[in-house]
C-alpha positions in Angstrom: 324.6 138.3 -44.0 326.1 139.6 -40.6 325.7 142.8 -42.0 322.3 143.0 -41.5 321.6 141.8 -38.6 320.6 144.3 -35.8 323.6 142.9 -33.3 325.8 145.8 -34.5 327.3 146.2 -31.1 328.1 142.7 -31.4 331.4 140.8 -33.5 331.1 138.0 -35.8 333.1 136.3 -33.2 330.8 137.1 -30.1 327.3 136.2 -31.8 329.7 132.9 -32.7 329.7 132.2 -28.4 326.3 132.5 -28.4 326.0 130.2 -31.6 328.0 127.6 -29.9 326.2 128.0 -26.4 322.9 127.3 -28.0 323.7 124.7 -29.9 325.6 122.8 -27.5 322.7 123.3 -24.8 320.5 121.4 -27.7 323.2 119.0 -28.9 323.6 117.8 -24.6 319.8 117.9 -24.3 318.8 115.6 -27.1 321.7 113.6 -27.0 321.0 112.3 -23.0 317.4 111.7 -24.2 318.1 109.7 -27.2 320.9 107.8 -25.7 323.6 108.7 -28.8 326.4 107.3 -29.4 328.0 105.5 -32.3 329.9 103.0 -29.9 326.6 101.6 -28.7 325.5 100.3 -32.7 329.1 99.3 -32.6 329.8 97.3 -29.8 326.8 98.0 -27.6 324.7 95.2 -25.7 323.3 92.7 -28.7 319.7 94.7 -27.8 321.1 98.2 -27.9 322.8 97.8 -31.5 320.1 98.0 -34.1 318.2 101.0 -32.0 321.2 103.0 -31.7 322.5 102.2 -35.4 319.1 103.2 -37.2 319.2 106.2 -34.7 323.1 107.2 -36.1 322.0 107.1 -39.4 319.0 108.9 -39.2 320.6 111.8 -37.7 323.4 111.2 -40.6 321.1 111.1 -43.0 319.5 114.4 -41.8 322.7 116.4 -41.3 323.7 115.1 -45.1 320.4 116.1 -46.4 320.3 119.6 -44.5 324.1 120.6 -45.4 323.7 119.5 -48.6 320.8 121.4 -49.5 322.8 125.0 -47.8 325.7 124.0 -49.9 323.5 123.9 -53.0 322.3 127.7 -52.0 326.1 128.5 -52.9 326.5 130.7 -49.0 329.5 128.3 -47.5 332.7 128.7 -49.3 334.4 125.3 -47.5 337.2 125.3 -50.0 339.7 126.4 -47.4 338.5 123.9 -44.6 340.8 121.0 -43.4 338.2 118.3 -44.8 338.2 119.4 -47.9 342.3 118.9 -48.2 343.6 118.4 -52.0 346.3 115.9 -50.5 344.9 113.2 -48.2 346.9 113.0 -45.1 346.5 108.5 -45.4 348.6 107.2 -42.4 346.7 110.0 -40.0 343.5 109.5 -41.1 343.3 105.5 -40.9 346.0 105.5 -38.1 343.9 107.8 -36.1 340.5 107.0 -36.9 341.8 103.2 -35.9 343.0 104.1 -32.6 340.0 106.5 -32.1 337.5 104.0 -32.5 339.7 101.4 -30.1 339.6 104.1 -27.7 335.7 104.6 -27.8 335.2 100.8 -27.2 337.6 100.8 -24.2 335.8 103.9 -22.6 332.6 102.6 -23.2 331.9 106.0 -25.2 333.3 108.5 -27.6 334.1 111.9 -26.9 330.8 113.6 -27.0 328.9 111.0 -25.5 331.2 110.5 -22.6 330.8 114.5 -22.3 326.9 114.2 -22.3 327.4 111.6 -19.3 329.8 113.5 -17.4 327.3 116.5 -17.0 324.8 113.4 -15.5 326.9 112.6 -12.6 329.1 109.8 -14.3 332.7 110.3 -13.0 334.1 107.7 -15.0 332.8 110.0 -18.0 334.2 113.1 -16.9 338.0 111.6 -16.1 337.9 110.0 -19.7 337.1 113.5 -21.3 339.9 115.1 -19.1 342.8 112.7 -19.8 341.0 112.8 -23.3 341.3 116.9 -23.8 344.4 116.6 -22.4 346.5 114.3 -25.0 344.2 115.9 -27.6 345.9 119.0 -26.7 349.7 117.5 -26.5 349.0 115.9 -29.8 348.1 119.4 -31.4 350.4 121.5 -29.6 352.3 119.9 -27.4 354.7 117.0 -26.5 353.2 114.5 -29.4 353.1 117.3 -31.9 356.1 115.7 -33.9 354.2 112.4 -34.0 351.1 114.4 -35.5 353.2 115.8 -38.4 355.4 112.8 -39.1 352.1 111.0 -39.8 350.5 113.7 -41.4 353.5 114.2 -43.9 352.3 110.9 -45.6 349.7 111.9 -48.2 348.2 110.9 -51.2 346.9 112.9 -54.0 343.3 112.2 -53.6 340.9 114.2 -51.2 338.6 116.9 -51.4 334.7 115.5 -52.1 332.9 112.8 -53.1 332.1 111.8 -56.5 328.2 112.4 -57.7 325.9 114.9 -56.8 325.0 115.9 -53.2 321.4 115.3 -53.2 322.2 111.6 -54.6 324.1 111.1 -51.7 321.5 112.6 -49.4 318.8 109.7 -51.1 321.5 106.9 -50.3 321.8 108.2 -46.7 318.0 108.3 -46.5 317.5 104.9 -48.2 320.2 103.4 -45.4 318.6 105.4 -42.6 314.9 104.4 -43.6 316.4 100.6 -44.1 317.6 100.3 -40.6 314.7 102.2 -38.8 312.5 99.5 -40.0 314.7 96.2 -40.0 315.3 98.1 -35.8 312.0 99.3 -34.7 313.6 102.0 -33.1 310.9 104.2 -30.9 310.0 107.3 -31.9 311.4 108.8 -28.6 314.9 107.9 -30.2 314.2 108.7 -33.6 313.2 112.3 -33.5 315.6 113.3 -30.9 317.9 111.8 -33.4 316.5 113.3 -36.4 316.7 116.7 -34.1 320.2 116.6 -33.6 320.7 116.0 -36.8 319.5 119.1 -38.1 322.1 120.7 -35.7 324.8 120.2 -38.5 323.6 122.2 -41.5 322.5 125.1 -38.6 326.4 125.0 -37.5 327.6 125.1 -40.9 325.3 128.0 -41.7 325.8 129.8 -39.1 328.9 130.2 -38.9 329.1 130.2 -42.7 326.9 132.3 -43.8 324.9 134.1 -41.1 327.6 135.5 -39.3 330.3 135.9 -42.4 332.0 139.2 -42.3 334.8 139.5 -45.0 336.0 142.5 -43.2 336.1 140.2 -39.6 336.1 136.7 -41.0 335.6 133.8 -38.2 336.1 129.9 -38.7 333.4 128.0 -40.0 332.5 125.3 -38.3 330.4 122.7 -36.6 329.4 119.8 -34.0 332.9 118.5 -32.5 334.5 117.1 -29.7 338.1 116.9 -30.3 339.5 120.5 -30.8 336.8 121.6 -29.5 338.0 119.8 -25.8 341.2 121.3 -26.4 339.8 125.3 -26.4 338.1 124.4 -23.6 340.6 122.8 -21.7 343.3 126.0 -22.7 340.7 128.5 -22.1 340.2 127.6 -18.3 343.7 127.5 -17.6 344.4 130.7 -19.7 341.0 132.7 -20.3 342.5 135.9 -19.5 344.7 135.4 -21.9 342.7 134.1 -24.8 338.5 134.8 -25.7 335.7 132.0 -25.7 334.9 130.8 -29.5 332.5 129.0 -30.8 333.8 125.7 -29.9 334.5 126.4 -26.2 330.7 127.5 -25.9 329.8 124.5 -27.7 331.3 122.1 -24.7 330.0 124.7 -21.9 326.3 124.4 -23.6 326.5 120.4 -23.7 327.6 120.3 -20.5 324.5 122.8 -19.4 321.9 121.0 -21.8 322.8 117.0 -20.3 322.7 118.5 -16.7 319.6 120.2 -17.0 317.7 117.1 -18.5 319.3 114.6 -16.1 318.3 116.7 -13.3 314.6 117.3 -14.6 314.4 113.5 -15.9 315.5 111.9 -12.8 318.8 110.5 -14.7 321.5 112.5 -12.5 323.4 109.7 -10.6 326.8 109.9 -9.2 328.6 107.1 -10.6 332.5 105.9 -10.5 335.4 103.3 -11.0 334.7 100.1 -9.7 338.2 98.8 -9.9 341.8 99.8 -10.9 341.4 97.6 -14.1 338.6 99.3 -15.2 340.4 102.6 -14.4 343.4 101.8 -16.1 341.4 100.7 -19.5 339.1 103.9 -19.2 342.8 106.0 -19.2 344.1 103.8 -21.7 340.7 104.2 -23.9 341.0 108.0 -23.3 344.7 108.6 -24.5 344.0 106.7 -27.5 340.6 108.9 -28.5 342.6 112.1 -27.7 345.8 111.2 -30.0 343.7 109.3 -32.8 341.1 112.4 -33.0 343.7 114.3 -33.5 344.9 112.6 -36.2 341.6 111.6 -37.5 340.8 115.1 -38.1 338.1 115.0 -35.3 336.1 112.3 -33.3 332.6 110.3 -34.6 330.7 113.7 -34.6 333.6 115.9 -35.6 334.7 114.2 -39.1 331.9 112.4 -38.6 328.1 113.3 -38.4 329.9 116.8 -39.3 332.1 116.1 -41.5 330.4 112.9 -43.9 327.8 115.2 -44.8 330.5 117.5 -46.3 331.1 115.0 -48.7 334.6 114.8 -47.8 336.7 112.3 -48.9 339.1 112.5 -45.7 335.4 112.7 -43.4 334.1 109.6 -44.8 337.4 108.2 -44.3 338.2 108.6 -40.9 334.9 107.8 -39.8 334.9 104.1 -41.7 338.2 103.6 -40.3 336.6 104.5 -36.8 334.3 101.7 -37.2 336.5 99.3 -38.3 338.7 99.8 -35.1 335.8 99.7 -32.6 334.3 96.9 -34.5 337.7 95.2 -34.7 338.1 95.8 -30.6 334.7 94.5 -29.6 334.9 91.3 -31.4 338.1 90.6 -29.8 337.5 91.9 -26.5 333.5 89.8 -27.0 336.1 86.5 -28.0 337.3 86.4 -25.0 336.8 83.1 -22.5 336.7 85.5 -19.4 335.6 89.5 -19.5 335.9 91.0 -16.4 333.1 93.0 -14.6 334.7 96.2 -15.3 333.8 96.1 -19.0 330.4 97.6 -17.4 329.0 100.5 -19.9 329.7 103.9 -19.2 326.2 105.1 -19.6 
């Protein structure tokens, strides 16, 4: 379709930037109003849970529903993408997606949600998403590279998608969304935000896919994500003469933009930091462990999952399951507990 559009001074590549830019300001904008997060329906305050579950999987249910139905059109050819993998990579997906989601609970937030806060003034936030780009990028590249490829040299011969037909799993989706809207109440000032953001997913895939596809200057198809994402952003500001802005390094700028401007026009801007070197060191530790399990994982909770699931994909679905098993397995012990100390105050 790239073709013909009228941006002919413009690469497949460039109009990707502005892609990512646009929907990042959006993703930052309606994620700091709707207060999303996965962690909070996880192991949020008792009140906070059933809100920010039916909120999840609306915006789930929506990015399932939307991708689906662009899949159906027959315009993404996702044969070739790392989620749709012939041999699951078993040890890295569970392994990761376990520590990723023991990570989230300890930072009081996963990747993207602690980057939404950072651009609010929370400077607990923005040291998690550092320390967290920063082991995301040793895992991928760097010193903990050969631990990535040891795990991910254990596979089984089982991945690609999904049995049963997309729009079947689009009704289940809806069903479970619809089921915990009601049982939550959630107010609508959560739900369409949500259901907003949602529909962020099939414009990613779709853009990238099929509005800007050039077979004679291919780019990567991709969507919302927070894990190799961080790591293009963090190498671009130390090298960016050296390397050029993609889709994903846009994507963080824009979130960052989209949170700040809302916080500053909502009131919500507040500089916020550590309260004590025990908190710090669990934040760190919390960090590490969502930079090295995303990798892994094959992204973070948006990544391989409200991106990802809606692919169908069998290694997606995977990783984000195992996520909330380790999150859920962390907050019951951490909840167990005779005496929690004051530093397990929430991020947000």
């Amino acid at each position: 379709m790239y073709e013909t559009l009228p941006f002919e001074n413009y690469t497949p590549a460039e109009l990707s930037v502005w892609l990512g830019l646009i929907v990042g300001v959006l993703f930052g904008a309606l994620a700091l109003v709707s207060g999303f997060c996965l962690r909070r329906a996880i192991a949020g305050d008792k009140g906070e849970r059933a809100a920010a579950g039916a909120a999840w999987a609306l915006a789930l249910a929506v990015a399932v529903i939307g991708t689906q139905y662009v899949v159906s059109l027959g315009v993404l050819d996702l044969g070739g993408h790392r989620f749709m993998t012939g041999d699951l990579p078993i040890v890295a997906i569970v392994g990761g997606g376990l520590l990723f989601g023991i990570g989230m609970v300890l930072a009081r937030g996963c990747a993207a949600r602690l980057t939404v806060l950072a651009a609010s003034g929370n400077l607990r936030a923005a040291t998690v998403v550092l320390v967290f780009a920063v082991v995301a990028h040793a895992t991928l590249k760097g010193l903990l590279s050969s631990w990535r490829v040891a795990a991910g040299s254990v596979t089984v011969p089982y991945g690609g998608t999904l049995p049963l037909p997309g729009w079947l799993w689009g009704v289940a989706f809806a069903a479970l969304a619809i089921a915990l809207i009601v049982k939550s109440r959630a107010s609508w000032t959560t739900l369409v935000p949500a259901a907003l953001l949602g529909l962020l997913v099939p414009a990613a895939w779709a853009g990238t896919g099929y509005v800007l596809n050039d077979p004679f200057d291919p780019i990567t198809i991709e969507s919302l994500a927070f894990t190799s994402t961080w790591t293009e952003s963090l190498f671009y500001v130390i090298a960016s003469t050296a390397v050029a802005p993609t889709f994903g390094t846009a994507l963080i700028a824009g979130t960052l933009v989209g949170s700040l401007v809302i916080s500053l026009l909502t009131g919500r801007f507040q500089w916020q930091s550590f309260e004590s070197a025990g908190q710090t060191g669990r934040y760190l530790a919390g960090a590490a462990l969502m930079g090295f399990g995303g990798v892994l994982a094959g992204g973070c909770t948006i990544g391989a999952g409200l991106a990802g699931v809606p692919l169908l994909s069998v290694a997606a679905v995977l990783a984000l399951v195992s996520m909330i098993a380790g999150a859920r397995i962390t907050a019951v012990l951490l909840e167990r507990r005779a005496s929690i100390s004051p530093a397990l105050v929430p991020a947000e």
